[in-house]
C-alpha positions as CSV (number, residue, x, y, z in Angstrom):
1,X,-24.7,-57.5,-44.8
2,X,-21.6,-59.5,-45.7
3,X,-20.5,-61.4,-42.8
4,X,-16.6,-60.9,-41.4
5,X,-14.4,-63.4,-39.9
6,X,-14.9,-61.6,-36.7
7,X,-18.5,-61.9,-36.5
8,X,-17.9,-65.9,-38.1
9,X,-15.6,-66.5,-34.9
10,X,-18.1,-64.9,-32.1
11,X,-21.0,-67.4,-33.3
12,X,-22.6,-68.8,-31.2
13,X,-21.2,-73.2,-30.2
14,X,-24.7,-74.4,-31.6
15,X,-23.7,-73.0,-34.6
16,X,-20.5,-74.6,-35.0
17,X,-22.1,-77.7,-34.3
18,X,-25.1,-77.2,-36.7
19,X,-23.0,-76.1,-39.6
20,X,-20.4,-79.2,-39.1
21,X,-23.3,-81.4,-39.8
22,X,-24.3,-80.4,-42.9
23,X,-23.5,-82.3,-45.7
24,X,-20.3,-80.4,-47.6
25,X,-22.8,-79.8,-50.3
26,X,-20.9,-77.2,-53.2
27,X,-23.6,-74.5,-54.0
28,X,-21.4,-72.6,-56.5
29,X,-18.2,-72.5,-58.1
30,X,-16.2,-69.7,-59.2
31,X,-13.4,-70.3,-61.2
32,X,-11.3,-72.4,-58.7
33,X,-13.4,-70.7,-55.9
34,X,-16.1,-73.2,-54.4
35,X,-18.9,-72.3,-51.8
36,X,-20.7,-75.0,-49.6
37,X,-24.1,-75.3,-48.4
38,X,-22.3,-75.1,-44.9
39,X,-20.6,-72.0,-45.1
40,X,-23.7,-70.3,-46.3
41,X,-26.0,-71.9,-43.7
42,X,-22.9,-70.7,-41.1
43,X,-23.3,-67.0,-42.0
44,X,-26.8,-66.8,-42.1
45,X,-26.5,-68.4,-38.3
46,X,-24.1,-66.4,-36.9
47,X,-26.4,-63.4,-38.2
48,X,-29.4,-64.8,-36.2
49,X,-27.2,-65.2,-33.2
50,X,-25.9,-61.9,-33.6
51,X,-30.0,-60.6,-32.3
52,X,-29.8,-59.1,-36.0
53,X,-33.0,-58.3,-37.7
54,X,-33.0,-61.1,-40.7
55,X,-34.3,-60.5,-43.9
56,X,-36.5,-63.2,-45.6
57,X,-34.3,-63.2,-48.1
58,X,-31.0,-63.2,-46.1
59,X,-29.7,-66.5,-47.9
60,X,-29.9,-64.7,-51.3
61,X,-28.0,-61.6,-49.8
62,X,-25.5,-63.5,-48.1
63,X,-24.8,-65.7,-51.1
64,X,-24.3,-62.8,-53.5
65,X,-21.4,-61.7,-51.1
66,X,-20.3,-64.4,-51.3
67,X,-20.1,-64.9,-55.1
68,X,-18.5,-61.5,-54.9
69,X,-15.6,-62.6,-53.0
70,X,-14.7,-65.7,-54.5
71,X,-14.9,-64.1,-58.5
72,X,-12.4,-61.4,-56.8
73,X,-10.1,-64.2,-55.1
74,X,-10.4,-66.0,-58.0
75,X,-9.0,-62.6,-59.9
76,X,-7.0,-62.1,-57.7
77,X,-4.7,-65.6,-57.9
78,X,-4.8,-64.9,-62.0
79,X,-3.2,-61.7,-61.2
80,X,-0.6,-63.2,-59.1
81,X,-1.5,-61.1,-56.4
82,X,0.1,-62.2,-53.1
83,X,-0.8,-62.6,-49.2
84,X,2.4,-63.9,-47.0
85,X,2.2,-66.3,-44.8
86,X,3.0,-63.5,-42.0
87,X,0.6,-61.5,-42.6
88,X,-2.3,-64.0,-42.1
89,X,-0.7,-64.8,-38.7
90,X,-0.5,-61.5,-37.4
91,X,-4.3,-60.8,-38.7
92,X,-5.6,-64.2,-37.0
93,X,-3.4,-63.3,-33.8
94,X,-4.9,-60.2,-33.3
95,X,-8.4,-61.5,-33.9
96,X,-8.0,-64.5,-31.6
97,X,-6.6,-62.4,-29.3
98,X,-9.5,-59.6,-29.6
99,X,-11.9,-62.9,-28.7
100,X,-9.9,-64.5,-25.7
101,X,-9.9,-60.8,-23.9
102,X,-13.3,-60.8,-24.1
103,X,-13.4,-64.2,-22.6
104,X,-10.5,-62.7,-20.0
105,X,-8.0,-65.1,-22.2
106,X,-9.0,-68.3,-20.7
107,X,-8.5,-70.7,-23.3
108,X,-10.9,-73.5,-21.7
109,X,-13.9,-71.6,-22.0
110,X,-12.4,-70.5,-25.4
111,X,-12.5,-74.4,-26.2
112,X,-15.8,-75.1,-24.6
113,X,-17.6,-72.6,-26.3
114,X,-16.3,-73.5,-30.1
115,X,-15.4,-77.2,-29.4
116,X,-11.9,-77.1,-31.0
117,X,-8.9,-75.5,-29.8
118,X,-7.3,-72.4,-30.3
119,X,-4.4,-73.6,-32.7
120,X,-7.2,-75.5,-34.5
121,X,-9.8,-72.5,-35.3
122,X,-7.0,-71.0,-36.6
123,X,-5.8,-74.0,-39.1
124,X,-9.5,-73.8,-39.9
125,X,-9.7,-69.8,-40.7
126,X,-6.7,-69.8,-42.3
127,X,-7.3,-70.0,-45.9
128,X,-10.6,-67.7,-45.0
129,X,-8.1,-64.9,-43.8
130,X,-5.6,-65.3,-47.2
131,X,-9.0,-64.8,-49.5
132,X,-10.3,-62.4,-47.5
133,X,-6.5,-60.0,-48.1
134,X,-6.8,-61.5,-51.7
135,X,-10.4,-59.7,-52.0
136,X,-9.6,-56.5,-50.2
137,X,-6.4,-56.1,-52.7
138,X,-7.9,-56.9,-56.0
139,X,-11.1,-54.7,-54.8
140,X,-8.7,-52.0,-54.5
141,X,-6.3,-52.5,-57.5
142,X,-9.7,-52.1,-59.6
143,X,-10.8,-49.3,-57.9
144,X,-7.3,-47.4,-57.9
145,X,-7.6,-45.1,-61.0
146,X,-11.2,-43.9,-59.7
147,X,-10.9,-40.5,-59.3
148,X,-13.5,-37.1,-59.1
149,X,-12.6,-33.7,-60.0
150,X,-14.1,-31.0,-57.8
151,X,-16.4,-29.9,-60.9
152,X,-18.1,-33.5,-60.9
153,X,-18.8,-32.7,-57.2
154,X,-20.3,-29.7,-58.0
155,X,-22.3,-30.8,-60.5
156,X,-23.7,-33.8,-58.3
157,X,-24.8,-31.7,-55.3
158,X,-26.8,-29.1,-58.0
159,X,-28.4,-32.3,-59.5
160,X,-29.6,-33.2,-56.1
161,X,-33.8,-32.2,-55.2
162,X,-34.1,-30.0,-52.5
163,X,-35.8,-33.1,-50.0
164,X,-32.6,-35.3,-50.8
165,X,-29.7,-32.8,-49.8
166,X,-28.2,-34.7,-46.7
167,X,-29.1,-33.5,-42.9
168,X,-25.0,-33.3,-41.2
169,X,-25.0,-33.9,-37.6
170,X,-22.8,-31.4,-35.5
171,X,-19.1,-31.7,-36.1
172,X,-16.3,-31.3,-34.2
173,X,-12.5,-31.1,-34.3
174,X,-10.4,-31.9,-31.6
175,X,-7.2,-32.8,-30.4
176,X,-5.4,-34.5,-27.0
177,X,-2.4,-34.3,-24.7
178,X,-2.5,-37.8,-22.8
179,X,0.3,-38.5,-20.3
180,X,0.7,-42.2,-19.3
181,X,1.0,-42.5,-15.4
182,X,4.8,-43.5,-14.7
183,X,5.2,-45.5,-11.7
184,X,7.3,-43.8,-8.6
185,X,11.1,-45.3,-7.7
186,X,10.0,-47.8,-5.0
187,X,7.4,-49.4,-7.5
188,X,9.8,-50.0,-9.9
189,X,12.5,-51.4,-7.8
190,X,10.1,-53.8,-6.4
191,X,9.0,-55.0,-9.6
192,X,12.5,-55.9,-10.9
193,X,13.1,-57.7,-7.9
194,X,9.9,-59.2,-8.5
195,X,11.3,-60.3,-12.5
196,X,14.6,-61.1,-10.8
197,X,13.1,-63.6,-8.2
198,X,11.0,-65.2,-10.8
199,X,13.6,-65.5,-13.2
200,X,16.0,-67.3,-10.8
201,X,13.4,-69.7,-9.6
202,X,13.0,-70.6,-13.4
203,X,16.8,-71.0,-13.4
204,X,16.7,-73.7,-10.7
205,X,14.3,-75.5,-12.7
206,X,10.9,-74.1,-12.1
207,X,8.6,-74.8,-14.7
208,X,8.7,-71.4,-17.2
209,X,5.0,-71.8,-18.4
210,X,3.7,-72.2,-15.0
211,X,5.1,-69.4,-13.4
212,X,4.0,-66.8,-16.3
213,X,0.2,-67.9,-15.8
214,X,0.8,-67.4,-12.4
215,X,2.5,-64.1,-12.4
216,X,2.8,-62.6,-15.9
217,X,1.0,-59.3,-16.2
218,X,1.0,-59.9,-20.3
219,X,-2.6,-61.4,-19.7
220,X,-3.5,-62.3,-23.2
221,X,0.0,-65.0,-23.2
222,X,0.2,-65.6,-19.9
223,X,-2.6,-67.5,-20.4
224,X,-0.5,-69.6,-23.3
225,X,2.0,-70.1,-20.4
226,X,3.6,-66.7,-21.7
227,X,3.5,-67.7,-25.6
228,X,3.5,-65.0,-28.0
229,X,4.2,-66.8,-31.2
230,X,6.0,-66.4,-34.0
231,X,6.6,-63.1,-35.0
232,X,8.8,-61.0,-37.2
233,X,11.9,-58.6,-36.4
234,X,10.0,-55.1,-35.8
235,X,7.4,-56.9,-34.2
236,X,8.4,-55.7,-30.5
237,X,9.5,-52.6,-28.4
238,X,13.5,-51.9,-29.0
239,X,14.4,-53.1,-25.5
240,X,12.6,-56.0,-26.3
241,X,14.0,-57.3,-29.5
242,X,17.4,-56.6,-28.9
243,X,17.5,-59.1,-26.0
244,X,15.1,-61.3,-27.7
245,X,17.0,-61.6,-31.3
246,X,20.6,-62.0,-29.2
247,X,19.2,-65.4,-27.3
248,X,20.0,-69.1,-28.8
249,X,17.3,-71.4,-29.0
250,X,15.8,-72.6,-25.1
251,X,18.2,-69.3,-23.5
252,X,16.8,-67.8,-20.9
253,X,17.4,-63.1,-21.0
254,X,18.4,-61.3,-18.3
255,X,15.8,-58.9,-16.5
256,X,14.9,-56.2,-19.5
257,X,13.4,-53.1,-18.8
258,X,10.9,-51.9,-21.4
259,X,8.0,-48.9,-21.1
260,X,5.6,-51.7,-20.1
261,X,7.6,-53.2,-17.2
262,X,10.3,-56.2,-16.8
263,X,10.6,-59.0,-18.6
264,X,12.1,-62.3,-18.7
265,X,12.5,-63.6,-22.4
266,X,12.9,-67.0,-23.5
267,X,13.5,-67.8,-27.1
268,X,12.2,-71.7,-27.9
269,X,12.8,-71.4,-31.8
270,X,14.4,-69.1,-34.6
271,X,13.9,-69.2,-38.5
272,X,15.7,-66.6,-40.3
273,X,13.9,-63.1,-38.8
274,X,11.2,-64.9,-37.4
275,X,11.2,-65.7,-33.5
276,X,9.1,-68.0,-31.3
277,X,9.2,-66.5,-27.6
278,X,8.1,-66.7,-24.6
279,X,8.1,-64.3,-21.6
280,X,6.6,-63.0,-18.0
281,X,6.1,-59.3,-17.4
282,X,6.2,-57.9,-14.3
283,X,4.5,-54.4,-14.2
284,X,5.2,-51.7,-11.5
285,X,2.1,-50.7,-9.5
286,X,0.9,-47.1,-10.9
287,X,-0.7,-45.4,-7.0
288,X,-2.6,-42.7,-6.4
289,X,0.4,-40.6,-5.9
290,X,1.4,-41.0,-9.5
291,X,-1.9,-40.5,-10.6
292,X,-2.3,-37.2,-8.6
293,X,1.3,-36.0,-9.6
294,X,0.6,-36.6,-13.9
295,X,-2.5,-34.5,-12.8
296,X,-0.4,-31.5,-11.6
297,X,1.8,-31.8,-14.4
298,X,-1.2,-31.3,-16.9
299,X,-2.9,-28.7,-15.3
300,X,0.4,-26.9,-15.7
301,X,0.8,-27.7,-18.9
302,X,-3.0,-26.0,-19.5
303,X,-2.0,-22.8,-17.8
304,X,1.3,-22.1,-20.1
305,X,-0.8,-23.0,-23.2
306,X,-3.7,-20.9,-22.5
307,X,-1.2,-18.2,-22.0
308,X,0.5,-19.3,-24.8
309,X,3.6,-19.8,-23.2
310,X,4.5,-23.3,-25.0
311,X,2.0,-24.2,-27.9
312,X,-0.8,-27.5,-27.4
313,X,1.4,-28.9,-30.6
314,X,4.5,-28.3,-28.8
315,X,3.4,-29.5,-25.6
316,X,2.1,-32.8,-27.3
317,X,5.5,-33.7,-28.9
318,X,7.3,-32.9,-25.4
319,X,5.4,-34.5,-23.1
320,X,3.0,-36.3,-24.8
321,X,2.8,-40.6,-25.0
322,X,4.3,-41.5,-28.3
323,X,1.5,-44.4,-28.3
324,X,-1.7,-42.3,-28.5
325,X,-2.8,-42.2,-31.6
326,X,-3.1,-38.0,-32.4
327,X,0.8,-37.8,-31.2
328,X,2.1,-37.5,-34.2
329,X,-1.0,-35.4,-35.7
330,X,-0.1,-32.7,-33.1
331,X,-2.6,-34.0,-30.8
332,X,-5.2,-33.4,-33.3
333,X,-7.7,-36.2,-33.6
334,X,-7.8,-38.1,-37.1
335,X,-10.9,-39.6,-37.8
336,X,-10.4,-43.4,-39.1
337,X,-13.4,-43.2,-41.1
338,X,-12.3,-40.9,-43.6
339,X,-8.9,-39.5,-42.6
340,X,-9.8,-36.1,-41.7
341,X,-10.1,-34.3,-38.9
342,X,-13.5,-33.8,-38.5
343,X,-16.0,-36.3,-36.1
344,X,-19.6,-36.4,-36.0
345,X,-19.8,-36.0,-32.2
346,X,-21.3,-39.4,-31.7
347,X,-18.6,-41.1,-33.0
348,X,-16.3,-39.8,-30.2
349,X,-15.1,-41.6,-27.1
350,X,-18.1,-41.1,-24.7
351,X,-15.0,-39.4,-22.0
352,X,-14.6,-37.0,-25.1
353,X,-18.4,-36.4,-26.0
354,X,-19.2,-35.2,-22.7
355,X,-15.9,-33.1,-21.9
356,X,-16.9,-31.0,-24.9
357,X,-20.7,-31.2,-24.6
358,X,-20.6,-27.2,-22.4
359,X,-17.0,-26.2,-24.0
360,X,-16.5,-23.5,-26.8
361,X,-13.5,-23.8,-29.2
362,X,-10.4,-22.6,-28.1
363,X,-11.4,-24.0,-24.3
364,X,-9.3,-26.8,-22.8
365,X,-10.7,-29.4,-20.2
366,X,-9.5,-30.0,-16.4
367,X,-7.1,-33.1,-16.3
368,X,-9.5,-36.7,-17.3
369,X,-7.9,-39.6,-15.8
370,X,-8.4,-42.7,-18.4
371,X,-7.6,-46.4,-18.8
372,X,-5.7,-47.3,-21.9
373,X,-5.7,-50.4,-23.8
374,X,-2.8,-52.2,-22.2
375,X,-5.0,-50.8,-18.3
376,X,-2.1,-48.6,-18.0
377,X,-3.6,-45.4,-16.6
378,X,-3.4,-42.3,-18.1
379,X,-4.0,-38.2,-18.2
380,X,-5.2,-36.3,-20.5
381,X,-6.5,-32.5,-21.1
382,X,-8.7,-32.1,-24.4
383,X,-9.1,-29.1,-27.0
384,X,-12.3,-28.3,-28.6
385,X,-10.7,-27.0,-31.8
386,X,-14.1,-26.4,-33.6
387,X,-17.5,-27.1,-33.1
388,X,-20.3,-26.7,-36.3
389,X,-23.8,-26.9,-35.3
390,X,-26.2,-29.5,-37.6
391,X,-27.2,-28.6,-40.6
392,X,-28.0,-29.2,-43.8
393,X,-25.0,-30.1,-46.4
394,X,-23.8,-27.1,-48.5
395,X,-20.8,-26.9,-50.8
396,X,-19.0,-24.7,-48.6
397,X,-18.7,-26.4,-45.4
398,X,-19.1,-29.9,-46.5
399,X,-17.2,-29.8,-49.9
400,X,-15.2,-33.2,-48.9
401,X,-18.1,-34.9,-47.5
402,X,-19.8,-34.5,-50.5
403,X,-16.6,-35.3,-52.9
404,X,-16.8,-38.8,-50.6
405,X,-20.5,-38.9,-51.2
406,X,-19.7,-38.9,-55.1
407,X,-16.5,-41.0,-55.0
408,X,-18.4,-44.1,-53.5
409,X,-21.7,-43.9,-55.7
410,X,-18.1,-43.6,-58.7
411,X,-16.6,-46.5,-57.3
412,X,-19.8,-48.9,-56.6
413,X,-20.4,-48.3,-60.2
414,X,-17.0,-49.4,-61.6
415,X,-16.9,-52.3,-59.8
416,X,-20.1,-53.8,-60.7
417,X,-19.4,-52.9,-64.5
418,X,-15.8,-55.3,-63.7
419,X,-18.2,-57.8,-61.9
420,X,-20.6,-57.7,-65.1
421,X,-18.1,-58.5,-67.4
422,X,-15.7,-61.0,-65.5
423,X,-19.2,-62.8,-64.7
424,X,-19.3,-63.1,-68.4
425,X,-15.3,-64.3,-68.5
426,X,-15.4,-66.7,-65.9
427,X,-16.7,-70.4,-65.5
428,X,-20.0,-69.8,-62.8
429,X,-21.6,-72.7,-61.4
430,X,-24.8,-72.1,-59.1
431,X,-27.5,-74.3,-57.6
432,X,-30.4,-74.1,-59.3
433,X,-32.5,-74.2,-55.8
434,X,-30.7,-70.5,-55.6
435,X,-31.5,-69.3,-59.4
436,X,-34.7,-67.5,-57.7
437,X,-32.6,-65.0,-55.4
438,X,-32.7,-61.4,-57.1
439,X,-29.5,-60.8,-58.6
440,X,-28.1,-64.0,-58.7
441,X,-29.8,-65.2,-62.4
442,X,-26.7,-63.2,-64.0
443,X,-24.6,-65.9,-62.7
């Protein structure tokens, strides 16, 4: 139920405008830690405009969150824990960048539809996104020592009635070999004398900003006139950073050649390791040739594995695209819920689900063509490692499932014993009109 900073931005302009009229009434106080009438009335919004089914009492729930938070920030700052000021850029870059794709980066409806600008919704979520960091660390710091040993886990799952053992859905494990697409000879050429035209005509005065929202394939900053920000060394692709980190403030790069195209790089400012650039990217044109010949080149690849003539493992690490995520897993799919390998099938890619839906472990698909997240096109054959059908949870095949299952009902309960007694340590005001919500009288 507690609301996130991405659900808070995707609100609905009503809402903006609704909250920003409500009187900045403070509801409660924690420590230094305030909450407004407006904030609260904000969430509980952005929930309705989300289509969400809203509990009467969603004011109550929301506000406990809330309470939550702040007595962890407010923990948090005694500790001395830190957030830097980097971090909180990158995290509300990425997150106003996740929002303008879905708007296809046009900053004008991006404006129209929250009233402010970009560079003002993030002065306004900044603060948000350093408490938020501050609550995630001090949540874990107190749950760090929490730990179960395998005879607690036993001991649960015997405890548990017969009608309350957990129903699994069927599992799988499985891993990829993706190939990105690499353009042919001609494409490339033309695209560097694409970068080299464009950079010239800068050079005789062109307007930079103009020409990347013209002709920068970087969509999300050529929208920004080719902006990406500030950012920190490490940030971009070797290639990248070495011509980036050798200009002087307003210098214009040479063509550079990176695996996502060519670029022209301007550097407007510099502070210590941290950058502000600009840039166009010209991509090469991927055609059906290219496609076709990554395609042979898998389906090869399937035949010597399946007669074991080069390993799927080995095979991944040769040929396989150092960006997919299972690359350096062997191919092997890591699940981000938990970190293991196994997936309840319908939390797999819908490409995946259906690929495996008629194979048997051991099988390997045809060659899947795919888009990936930068619409680069890709290939990809997949192994069905394992497959277990639904069932009913038993210590032998779901031993770490259930040692999860144990650790979270472990760690729910330290935390609200810390909560109890820092509720007790800590100076707690709360509007009386909010004294009747369940939960909220131990405040």
């Amino acid at each position: 139920m507690k609301m996130s900073f991405g659900l808070l931005l995707l609100c609905s302009a009503f809402t903006m405008a609704y909250s920003q009229q409500i009187v900045e009434k403070v509801i409660a106080e924690v420590g230094s830690e305030v909450i407004s009438l407006a904030e609260l009335k904000e969430h509980v919004s952005v929930l309705r405009s989300r289509s969400l089914e809203v509990p009467e009492n969603a004011e109550c729930i929301i506000l406990e969150n809330l309470l939550i938070d702040r007595l962890l920030v407010h923990q948090a700052k005694l500790d001395s824990i830190e957030v830097s000021d980097e971090e909180i850029e990158e995290q509300l870059e990425g997150r106003i960048n996740h929002i303008l794709a879905l708007m296809d980066y046009d900053e004008k409806r991006f404006e129209d539809y929250y009233g402010m600008s970009v560079r003002d919704v993030k002065e306004r979520f900044r603060e948000d996104i350093r408490n938020q960091i501050l609550a995630q660390r001090m949540r874990a710091k107190i749950l760090e020592n929490v730990h179960v040993t395998p005879s607690e886990v036993v001991a649960f799952f015997c405890s548990l009635p017969p009608d309350s053992i957990p129903y699994f859905n069927m599992q799988v494990e499985v891993a990829e070999l993706a190939v990105k697409v690499q353009p042919n000879d001609s494409a490339k050429s033309k695209a560097r004398a694409t970068a080299e035209l464009l950079r010239q005509r800068i050079l005789n005065g062109e307007d930079f900003a103009q020409l990347a929202k013209q002709y920068s394939d970087d969509l999300s900053s050529a929208a920004r006139g080719g902006d990406l920000g500030w950012v920190k060394r490490g940030t971009f692709v070797p290639e990248f950073e070495a011509a980036a980190f050798n200009l002087q403030p307003g210098e214009l790069s040479q063509v550079v050649e990176t695996e996502f195209g060519y670029h022209i790089i301007q550097l407007l400012q510099r502070r210590g390791e941290l950058i502000h650039v600009r840039h166009i990217l010209i991509r090469p044109i991927v055609d059906e040739s290219d496609v076709v010949r990554t395609e042979h080149l898998l389906d090869s690849l399937r035949t010597l594995i399946l007669l074991d003539s080069i390993s799927f493992e080995a095979a991944v690490k040769k040929y396989g695209d150092k960006s997919h995520p299972a690359y350096y897993s062997g191919g092997v799919l890591i699940n981000p819920r938990d970190g293991s390998t196994i997936w309840d099938v319908a939390d797999l890619e819908t490409d995946v689900y259906f690929t495996i839906d008629s194979m048997d472990p051991g099988e390997i698909s045809s060659p899947i063509r795919y888009t990936g997240p930068r619409d680069d096109t890709y290939v990809k054959i997949i192994r069905l490692l394992s497959r277990v059908p639904p069932h009913q949870a038993n210590l032998q095949q779901d031993f770490d499932r259930i040692q999860d299952m144990v650790k979270q009902k472990r760690q729910n309960e330290y935390l609200h014993k810390w909560l109890d007694e820092k509720i007790h340590q800590t100076h707690i005001y709360l509007d009386p009109n909010y004294r009747h919500c369940p939960n909220l009288h131990l405040y």
